[in-house]
Structure formats: C-alpha cells, structure tokens
C-alpha positions in Angstrom: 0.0 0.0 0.0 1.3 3.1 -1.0 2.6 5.7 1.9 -0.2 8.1 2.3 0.6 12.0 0.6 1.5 13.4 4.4 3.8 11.0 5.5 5.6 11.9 1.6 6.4 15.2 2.8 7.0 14.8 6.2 9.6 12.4 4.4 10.6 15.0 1.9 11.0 17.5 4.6 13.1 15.8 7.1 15.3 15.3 3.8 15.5 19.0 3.5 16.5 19.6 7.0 19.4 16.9 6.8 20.7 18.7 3.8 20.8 22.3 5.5 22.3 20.6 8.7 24.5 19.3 6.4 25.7 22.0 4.6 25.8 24.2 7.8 28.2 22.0 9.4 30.5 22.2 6.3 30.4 25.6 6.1 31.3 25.8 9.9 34.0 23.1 9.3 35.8 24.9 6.5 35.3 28.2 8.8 36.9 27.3 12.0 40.0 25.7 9.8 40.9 29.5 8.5 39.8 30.5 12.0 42.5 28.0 13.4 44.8 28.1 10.9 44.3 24.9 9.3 44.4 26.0 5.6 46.1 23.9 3.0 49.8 25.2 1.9 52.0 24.6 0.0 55.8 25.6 -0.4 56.3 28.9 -1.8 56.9 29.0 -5.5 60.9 30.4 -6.5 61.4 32.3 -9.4 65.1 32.9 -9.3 67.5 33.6 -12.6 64.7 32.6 -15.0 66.5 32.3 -17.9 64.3 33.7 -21.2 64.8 33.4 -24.8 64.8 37.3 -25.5 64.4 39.0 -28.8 67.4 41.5 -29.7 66.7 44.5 -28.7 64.3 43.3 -25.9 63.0 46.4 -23.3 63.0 43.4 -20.1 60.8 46.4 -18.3 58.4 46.7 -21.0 58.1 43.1 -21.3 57.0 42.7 -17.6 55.1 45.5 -17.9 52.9 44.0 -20.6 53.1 40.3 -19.2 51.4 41.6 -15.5 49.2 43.7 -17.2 47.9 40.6 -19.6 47.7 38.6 -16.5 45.3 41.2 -14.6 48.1 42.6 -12.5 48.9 46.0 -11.6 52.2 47.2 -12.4 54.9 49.8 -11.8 58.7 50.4 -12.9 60.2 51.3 -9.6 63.6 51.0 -11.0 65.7 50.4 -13.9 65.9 46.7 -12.9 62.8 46.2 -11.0 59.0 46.4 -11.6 56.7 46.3 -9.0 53.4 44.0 -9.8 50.1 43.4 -7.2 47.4 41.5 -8.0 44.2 42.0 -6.1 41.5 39.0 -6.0 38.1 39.5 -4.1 39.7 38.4 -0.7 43.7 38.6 -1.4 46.2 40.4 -3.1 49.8 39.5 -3.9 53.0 42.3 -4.5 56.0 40.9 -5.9 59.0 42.4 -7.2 60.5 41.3 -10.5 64.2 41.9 -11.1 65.9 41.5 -14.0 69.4 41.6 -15.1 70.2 41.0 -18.8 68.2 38.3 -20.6 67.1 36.6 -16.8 64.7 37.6 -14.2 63.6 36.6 -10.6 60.4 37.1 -8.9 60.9 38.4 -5.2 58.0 38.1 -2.7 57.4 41.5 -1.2 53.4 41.0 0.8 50.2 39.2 0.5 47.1 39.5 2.4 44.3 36.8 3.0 46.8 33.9 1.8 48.3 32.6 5.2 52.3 33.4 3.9 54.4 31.6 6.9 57.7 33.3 6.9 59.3 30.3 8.8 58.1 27.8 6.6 58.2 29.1 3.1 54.5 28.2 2.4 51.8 29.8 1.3 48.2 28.9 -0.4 48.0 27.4 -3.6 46.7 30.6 -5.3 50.4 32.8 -4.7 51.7 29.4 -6.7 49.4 29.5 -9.3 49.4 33.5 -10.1 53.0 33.8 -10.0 53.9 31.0 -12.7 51.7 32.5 -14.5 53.3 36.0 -14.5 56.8 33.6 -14.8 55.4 32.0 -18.4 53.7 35.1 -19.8 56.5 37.1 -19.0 59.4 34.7 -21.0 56.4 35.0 -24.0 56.4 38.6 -24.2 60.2 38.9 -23.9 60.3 37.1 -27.3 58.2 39.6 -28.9 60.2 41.8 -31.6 60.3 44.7 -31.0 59.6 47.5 -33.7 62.3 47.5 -36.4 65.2 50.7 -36.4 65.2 53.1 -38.9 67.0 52.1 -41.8 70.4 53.8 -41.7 70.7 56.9 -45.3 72.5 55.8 -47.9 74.6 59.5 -47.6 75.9 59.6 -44.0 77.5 63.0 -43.1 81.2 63.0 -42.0 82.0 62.1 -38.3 82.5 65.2 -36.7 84.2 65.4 -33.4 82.4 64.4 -30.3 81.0 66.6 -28.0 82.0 66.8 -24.5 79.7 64.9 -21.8 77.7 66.9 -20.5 75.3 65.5 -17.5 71.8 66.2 -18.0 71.5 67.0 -14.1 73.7 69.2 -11.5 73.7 67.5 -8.4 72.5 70.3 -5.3 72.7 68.2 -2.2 74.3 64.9 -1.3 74.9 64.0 1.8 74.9 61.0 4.3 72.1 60.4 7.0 73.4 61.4 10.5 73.7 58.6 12.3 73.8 56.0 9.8 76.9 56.2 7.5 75.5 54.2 4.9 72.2 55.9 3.8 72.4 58.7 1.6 69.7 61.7 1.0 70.5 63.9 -2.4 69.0 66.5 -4.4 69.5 67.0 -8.1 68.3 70.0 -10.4 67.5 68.5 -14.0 68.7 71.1 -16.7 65.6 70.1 -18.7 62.4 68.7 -17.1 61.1 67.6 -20.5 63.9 65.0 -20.1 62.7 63.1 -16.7 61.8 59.7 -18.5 63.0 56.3 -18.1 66.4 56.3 -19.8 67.6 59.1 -17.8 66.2 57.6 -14.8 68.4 54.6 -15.1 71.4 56.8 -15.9 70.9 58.8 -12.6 70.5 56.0 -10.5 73.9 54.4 -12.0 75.6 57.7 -11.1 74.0 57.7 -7.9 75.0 54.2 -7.0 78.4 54.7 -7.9 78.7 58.0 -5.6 77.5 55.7 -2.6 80.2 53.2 -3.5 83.0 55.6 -3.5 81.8 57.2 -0.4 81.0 54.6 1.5 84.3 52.5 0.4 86.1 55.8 1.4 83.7 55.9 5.0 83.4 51.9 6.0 87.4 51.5 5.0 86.5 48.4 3.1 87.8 47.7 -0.4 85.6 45.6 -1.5 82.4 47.5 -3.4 81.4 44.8 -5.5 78.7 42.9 -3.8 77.2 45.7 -1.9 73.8 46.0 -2.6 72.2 49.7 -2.9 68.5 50.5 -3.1 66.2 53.4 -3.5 63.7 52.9 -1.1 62.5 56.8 -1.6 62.9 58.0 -5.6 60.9 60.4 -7.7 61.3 62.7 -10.5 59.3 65.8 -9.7 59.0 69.4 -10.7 62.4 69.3 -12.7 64.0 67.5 -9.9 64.8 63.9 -8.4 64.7 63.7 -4.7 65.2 60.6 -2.9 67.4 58.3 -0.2 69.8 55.4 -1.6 70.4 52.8 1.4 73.7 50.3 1.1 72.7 46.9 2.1 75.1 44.9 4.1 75.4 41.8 5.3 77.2 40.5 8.5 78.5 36.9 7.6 78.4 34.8 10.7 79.8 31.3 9.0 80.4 29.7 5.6 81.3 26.4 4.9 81.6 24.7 1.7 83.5 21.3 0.7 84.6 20.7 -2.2 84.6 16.9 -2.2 80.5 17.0 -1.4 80.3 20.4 -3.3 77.4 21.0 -0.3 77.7 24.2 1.8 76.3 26.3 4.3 76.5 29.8 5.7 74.7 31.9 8.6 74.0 35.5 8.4 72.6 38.3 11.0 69.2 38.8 9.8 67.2 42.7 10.3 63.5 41.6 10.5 62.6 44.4 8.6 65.0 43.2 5.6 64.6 39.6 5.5 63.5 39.7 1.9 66.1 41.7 1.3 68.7 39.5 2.9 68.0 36.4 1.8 67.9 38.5 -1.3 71.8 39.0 -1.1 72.5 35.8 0.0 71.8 33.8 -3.1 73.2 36.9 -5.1 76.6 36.2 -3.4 76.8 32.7 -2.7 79.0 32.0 -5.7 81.4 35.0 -4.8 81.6 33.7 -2.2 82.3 30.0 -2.9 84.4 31.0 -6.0 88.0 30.3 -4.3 86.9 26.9 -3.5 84.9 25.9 -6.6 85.7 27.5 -9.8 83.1 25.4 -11.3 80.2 27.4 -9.3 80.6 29.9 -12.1 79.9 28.7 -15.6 82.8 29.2 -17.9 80.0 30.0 -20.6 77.6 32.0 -19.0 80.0 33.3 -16.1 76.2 32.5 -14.3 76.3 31.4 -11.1 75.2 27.6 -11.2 73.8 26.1 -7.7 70.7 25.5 -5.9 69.8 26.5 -2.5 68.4 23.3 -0.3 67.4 24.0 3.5 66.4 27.6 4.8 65.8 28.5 8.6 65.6 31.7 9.9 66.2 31.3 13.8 64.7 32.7 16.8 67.4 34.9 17.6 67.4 36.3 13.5 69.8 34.6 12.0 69.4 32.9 8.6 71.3 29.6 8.0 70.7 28.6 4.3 72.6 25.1 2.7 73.1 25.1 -1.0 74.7 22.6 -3.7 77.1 23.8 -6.1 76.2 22.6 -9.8 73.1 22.4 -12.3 
C-alpha cells in the first residue's frame, strides 16, 4: 500500500533539514579551519634567474610590464631593474618584485594578504603558486616579442664630426649621508631640462648615484671591496624638474660559511634585520658564488660566467639569524 501523501512530505521535509544541517556543518567546518589556521599550503613557488629566450633588442621592463598587465596585474617600474606588480582577487592580493638583469629575471616576494604566507616555513596557499607561474610563463612569452624595427640607416651619411663633450643632464645640489647611519644617503639634483625626466635618464641617474654611494661609503666603511654591496632606492621620484630621494647600502654580517669541495654541499649563517629579511636572503643567493668562488671554480659557468647552484634548506632562527645550505652545480 502506497505511503499516504502526508507521510511523503514529512519524508521529503526531514530530507530538506538533513541537507541544510549538512551544509551548515560544512560551512562551519571549512570556517573554523581559516579560523584555526588549518588551511592547505603549500611551499612557496621560487622564481630565481629565470632564464628567457629574448628577442634582440628586448625592453625586459616593457616586457613585464605587458606580461602583469595581460595577467590582470597592476604594475609599476620602480627601478631600472625592477618592476613592482600586485594582483588584487576579491579576498587577497599578492605584490612581488620582479628583477631583471640582462636576458634573466627573478620574482621576489614582497606581501600578501588573506593567503596565510608563513615566513618560517616558506608556504603559502596554492593561489600565490598558481598566479606567479603564471606572470613567470607570460612574461618569457612577451620577452620574445620583436620589437619594432630601427630606422634604416641613409645611404649618404655626413662625415664624423668630433664628439661633443659629456655633459650630464643633471647638476647635483645636495648629497649627503644620513646622520647617524653612514650608509644611507639623501640627495637633491636639479634636471637642466624637465622635458627630459623619462625612463632612460632615470636609469642613468641611479647608476651615477650608485656609484657615488660606493666611492663614499668605500672611502667611509674602509673596506675595499664594493662589489657585492647592494644599494637600493627605497625613496625616488622625479618631480618638478628634480629627483629627490634616499639610496640605502645593504650589508650583510656573515656569521659562517662552509663549503666542501669533495660533497660540493655548503652552508652559511648570516645576521638577519626583521625588517629586511626579503632583502637578505635576497643578497644571499646573489653572493653565494662569490663567495664560494676560491673553493669551486666550477660554481661559475665558464660559458655564462652565471652562477650555477641550488639552494636546499632555509631556517631563519629565533634569535634572527638565517642559516641557508646550498649545492654547487646544475
């Protein structure tokens, strides 16, 4: 005999209410894990020395420009070598940095929000991962764009007069060094023509301005090794016919290196500020091949002159120091 049409929906009904029940205790479930912390990561995507096959020519700025902006990302040329990119989603945003240095570039992790980043762990959600390959592919693709074709040279070409004296495009009205701190600089410099403040001229001030720093701070910090000193803009702009700004030396206080040849495995320790970790780690794997030259030529590729290792364990411990382990080789 067939159930009568009331007990059918009291059936039907207590159906429904399993189903809301259900989903309610999902939804609290997936809640109290991103309450507590208990999100799925994974380890942080590196993007270091990417190798790209460039057209001649190639504007590496340009190219990241238009690669972040095809991707949906925001971005901004902070520097000659760098380019600052953010990508906002509804709940999370990434900033990286990308840096790039002839025909390679690295992408440096500067902040997210909303993607539970754990500095001690290197790991991150999925979604930094899958945004920043991304940026990684497009931006090797629009590298190997051509870019528009020069001129053709006349067929009559004027005879080679002598050439004219260098003149800087800039007089330089202050530039001096931060009380207190020997190794920041502020300066002031008056451009002789305003029109002028693009990007080319940008990159020529700031490789004046770097070299200044070194002499000075060589001459200062009595060291006479400039090399591997790193030296950032944190404040730059270009305004009203004149560029303003502060250019900081980075250094580094090497605690320990140790590298064997036989293993070709190392390890060093360096004094970490918590306020430049980035940056640190930043230097470390810029120098670990100067400093691991004298004991393994073969660090440096007698092609490339590229350094050529990988970086294995990182710890950054309680009291701020950074050991990192690396392995010499492809």
């Amino acid at each position: 005999m067939p159930p009568s049409y009331g007990i059918m929906c009291a059936m039907r009904n207590f159906a429904k209410g399993v189903l809301r029940v259900s989903a309610l205790l999902l939804f609290g479930f997936l809640s109290g894990c991103a309450m507590f912390g208990i999100v799925r990561r994974v380890p942080m995507i590196e993007v270091r020395n990417e190798a790209v096959a460039a057209s001649a020519g190639v504007d590496m700025s340009a190219a990241i420009v238009r690669a972040a902006t095809a991707r949906r990302w925001s971005a901004t040329v902070t520097a000659p070598d760098v380019v600052r990119c953010r990508f906002d989603a509804r709940s999370w945003n990434i900033v990286v940095d990308v840096r790039h240095a002839g025909t390679t570039f690295s992408i440096d992790y500067v902040s997210t929000e909303g993607l539970f980043y754990r500095p001690e762990y290197r790991d991150i959600h999925g979604s930094y991962n899958k945004q920043v390959d991304a940026l990684c592919q497009r931006i090797k693709r629009e590298a190997m764009q051509t870019p528009a074709a020069v001129a053709a040279v006349p067929a009559t070409v004027a005879p080679a007069m002598p050439a004219a004296p260098v003149v800087k495009p800039y007089s330089i009205e202050s530039f001096t060094r931060e009380t207190g701190d020997k190794y920041a600089y502020r300066f002031v410099l008056k451009l002789n023509d305003a029109s002028s403040a693009d990007l080319t001229l940008s990159r020529r001030i700031q490789a004046d301005l770097r070299q200044s720093v070194r002499d000075d701070y060589v001459a200062s910090a009595g060291t006479k090794d400039a090399s591997s000193l790193q030296i950032d803009f944190p404040e730059y702009a270009i305004q009203g016919g004149k560029v303003v700004g502060r250019a900081v030396v980075m250094t580094v206080e090497l605690l320990e290196f140790v590298y064997d040849p036989a293993t070709a495995h190392g390890r060093l320790a360096v004094k970490v500020n918590p306020q430049q970790y980035e940056t640190t780690r930043q230097w470390v794997r810029n120098n670990i091949a100067t400093l691991a030259k004298d004991k393994n030529a073969n660090i440096l590729s007698a092609i490339s002159g590229k350094p050529r290792f990988t970086i294995g364990r990182e710890i950054l411990r309680d009291d701020n120091v950074l050991e990192v382990e690396f392995h010499a080789g492809e």
